[in-house]
N, C-alpha and C positions, 0 to 999 in steps of 0.2 A: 635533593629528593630524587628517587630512582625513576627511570620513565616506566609506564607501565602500559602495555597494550591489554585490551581483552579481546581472548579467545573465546569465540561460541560457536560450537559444532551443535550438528543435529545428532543428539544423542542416539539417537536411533538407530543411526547408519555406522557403518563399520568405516565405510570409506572418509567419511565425514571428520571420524574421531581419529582415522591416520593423520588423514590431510592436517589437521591442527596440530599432534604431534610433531610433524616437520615442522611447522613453523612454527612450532613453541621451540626447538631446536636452534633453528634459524635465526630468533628474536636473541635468545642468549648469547648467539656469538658478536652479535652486533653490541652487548650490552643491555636489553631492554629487561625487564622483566616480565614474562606472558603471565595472565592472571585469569582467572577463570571466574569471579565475583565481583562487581562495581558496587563503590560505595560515594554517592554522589559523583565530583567530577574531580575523582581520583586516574581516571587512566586517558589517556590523549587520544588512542583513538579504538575501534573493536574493526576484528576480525572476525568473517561468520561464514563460516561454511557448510554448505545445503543449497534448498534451493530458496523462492524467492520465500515463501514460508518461514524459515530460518531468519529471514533477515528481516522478516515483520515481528520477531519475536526480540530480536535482536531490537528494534527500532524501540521498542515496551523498555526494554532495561534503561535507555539512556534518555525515555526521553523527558524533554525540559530541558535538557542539556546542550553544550554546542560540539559534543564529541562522535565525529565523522563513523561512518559506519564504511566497510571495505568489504564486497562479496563477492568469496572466491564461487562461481557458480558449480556445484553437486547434481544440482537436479537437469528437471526437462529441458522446459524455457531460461530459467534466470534470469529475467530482464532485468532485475535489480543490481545483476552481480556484475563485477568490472573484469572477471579474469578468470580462467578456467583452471583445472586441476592443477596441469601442468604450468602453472606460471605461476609457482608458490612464493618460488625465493627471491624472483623477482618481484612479485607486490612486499614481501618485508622490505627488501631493499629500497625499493623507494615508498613506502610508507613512515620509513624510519627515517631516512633522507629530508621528510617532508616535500617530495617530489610530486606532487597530486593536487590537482583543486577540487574545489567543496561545491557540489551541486545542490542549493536549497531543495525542497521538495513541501510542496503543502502538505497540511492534515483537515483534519475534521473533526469539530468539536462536537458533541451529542449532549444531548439533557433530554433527560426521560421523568415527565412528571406522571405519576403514576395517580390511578383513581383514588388510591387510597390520602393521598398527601402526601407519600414520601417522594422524596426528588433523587435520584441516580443520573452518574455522568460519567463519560466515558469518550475516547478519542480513536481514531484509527489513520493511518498513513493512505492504506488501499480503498478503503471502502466501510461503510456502515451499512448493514441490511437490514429492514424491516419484512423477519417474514412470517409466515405460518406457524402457531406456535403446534398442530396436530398435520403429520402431512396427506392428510387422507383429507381436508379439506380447505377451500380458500379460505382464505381471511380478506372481511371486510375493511378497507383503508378509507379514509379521507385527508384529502393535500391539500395546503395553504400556502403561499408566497410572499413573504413580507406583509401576514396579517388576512392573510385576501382567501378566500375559497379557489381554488382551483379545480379540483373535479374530486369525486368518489369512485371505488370500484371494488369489486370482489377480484383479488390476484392471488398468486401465491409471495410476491413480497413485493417489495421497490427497495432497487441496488441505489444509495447516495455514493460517489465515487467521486476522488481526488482524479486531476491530470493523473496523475502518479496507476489510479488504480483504473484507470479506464480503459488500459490494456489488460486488465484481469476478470473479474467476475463479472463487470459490464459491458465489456466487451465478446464474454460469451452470450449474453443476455440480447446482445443487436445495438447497444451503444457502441456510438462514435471513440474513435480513439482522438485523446487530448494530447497537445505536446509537452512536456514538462512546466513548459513556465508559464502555461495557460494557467493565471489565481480564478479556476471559479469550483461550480459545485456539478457534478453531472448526476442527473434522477435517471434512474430507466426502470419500468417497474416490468415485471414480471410476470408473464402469462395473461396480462389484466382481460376481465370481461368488462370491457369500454370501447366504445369507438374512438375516441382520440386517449391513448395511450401511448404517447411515444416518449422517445427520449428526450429530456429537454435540458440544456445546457444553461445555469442561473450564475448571475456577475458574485465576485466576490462580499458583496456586502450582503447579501441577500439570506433572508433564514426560511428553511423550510420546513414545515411542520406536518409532519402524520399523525394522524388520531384513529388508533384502534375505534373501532366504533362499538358502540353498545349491542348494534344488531349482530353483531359478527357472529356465525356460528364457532366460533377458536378466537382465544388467546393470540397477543404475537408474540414477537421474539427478534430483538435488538442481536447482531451479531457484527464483534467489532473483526476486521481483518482475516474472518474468516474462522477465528479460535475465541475469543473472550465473548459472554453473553450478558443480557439483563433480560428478564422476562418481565414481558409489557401485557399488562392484563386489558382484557375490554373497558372502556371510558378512559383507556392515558395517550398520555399525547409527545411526540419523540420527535425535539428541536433537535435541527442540524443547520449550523455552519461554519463558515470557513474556516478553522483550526487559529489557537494561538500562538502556538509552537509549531515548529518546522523541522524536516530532521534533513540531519545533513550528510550526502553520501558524496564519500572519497571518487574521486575521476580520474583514473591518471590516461584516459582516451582520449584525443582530438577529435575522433570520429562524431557528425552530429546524430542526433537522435533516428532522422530519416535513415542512418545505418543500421544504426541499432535494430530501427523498427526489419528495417529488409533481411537482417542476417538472421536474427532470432523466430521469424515468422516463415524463414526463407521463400521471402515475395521474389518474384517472378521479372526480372528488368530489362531480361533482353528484348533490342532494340528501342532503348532511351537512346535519344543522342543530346551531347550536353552541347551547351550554346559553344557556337565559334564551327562546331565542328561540322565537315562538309559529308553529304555523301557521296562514297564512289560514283564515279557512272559507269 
């Protein structure tokens, strides 16, 4: 059987639909086949080109699968991506090589029981947000943990956030940044009119439940990864936990996360001094 990669550019960009070009190129000379549609777990591993957007869309096509996702970074930040424009031919080559390890990544499972009786579910890599479904006014929430009341509040949402997305939308929000192989769930709600409204970091087993409330002046609105939605009417209620599935992204970096974190954010390091070392006098 032929090997097959998939290609997924951001169609949108011009730069995006070059950059795949080469390396649909590049995959032929090696042998591979580049393919542009998956069909269960017909191709071994995707290439995605854009930025981290692209490779949340990317993460949708394959997942349930154990097929490695590789992003070459297009956009601002990238922090999903392993490799910039310029280092095309080198990630085919060792993609194809099988030269890279597999970084797990949690998800996040959602169940949205609606007033009505219908039940909607839905997953996301980065993040799940319960917000506003009118943005001209708050929406009333109520939070539960493992069964329990937690608090009430008029907000504009509450960010649920993987390790994975706690450098994204939660992190503009005022949550804490997670390190990748922290397994839990990060809440950070939004704008809230409450006194204790912060961010709170829940273990892995733990399930958390928002309940549109009946008083609410608005509707909410389930938003998975930033792109996919469910609309959550007043009296439903939208479980979140820890994901079943995991998606799995290509490494071929030593570097650890704390690099990552400094290069993409470009933090500030001068005068660290690492152990061992002396200073002048």
């Amino acid at each position: 059987m032929a090997r097959r990669i998939l290609l997924v550019p951001n169609p949108r960009r011009e730069d995006a639909l070059a950059a795949a070009e080469v390396a649909r190129v590049a995959l032929r000379s090696h042998g591979i086949d580049p393919c542009t549609e998956v069909h269960g777990n017909d191709v071994e591993a995707v290439m995605v080109f854009g930025g981290d957007g692209t490779i949340l869309h990317a993460a949708q096509l394959v997942h349930g699968s154990t097929t490695p996702l590789l992003g070459i970074n297009l956009g601002h930040v990238g922090f999903l991506a392993e490799f910039e424009r310029e280092d095309i031919a080198q990630a085919v080559t060792r993609l194809v090589e099988g030269d890279y390890e597999v970084d797990e990544r949690g998800t996040v499972d959602v169940t949205v029981f609606h007033a009505d009786g219908r039940v909607e579910t839905g997953w996301a890599l980065n993040d799940a947000t319960v917000e506003r479904g009118d943005l001209r006014r708050t929406v009333d929430l109520a939070v539960a943990v493992d069964g329990h009341a937690l608090s009430s509040f008029g907000c504009d949402g509450i960010v649920v956030a993987t390790s994975t997305g706690s450098t994204a939308h939660a992190f503009s929000a005022g949550g804490p940044v997670m390190w990748p192989d922290v397994d839990a769930l990060l809440m950070v709600p939004l704008a809230a009119h409450a006194l204790f409204a912060r961010p709170l970091v829940l273990g892995p087993r733990s399930l958390l439940e928002i309940e549109v409330l009946e008083i609410s002046g608005v509707d909410g609105l389930v938003v998975f990864d930033g792109a996919r939605t469910i609309q959550v009417a007043r009296g439903s209620r939208v479980q979140v936990r820890v994901g079943e599935h995991r998606v799995r992204l290509a490494r071929m970096s030593d570097g650890p996360f704390t690099e990552r974190l400094v290069r993409k954010f470009a933090l500030p390091t001068a005068g660290w001094r690492a152990a061992g070392q002396q200073r002048e006098s």
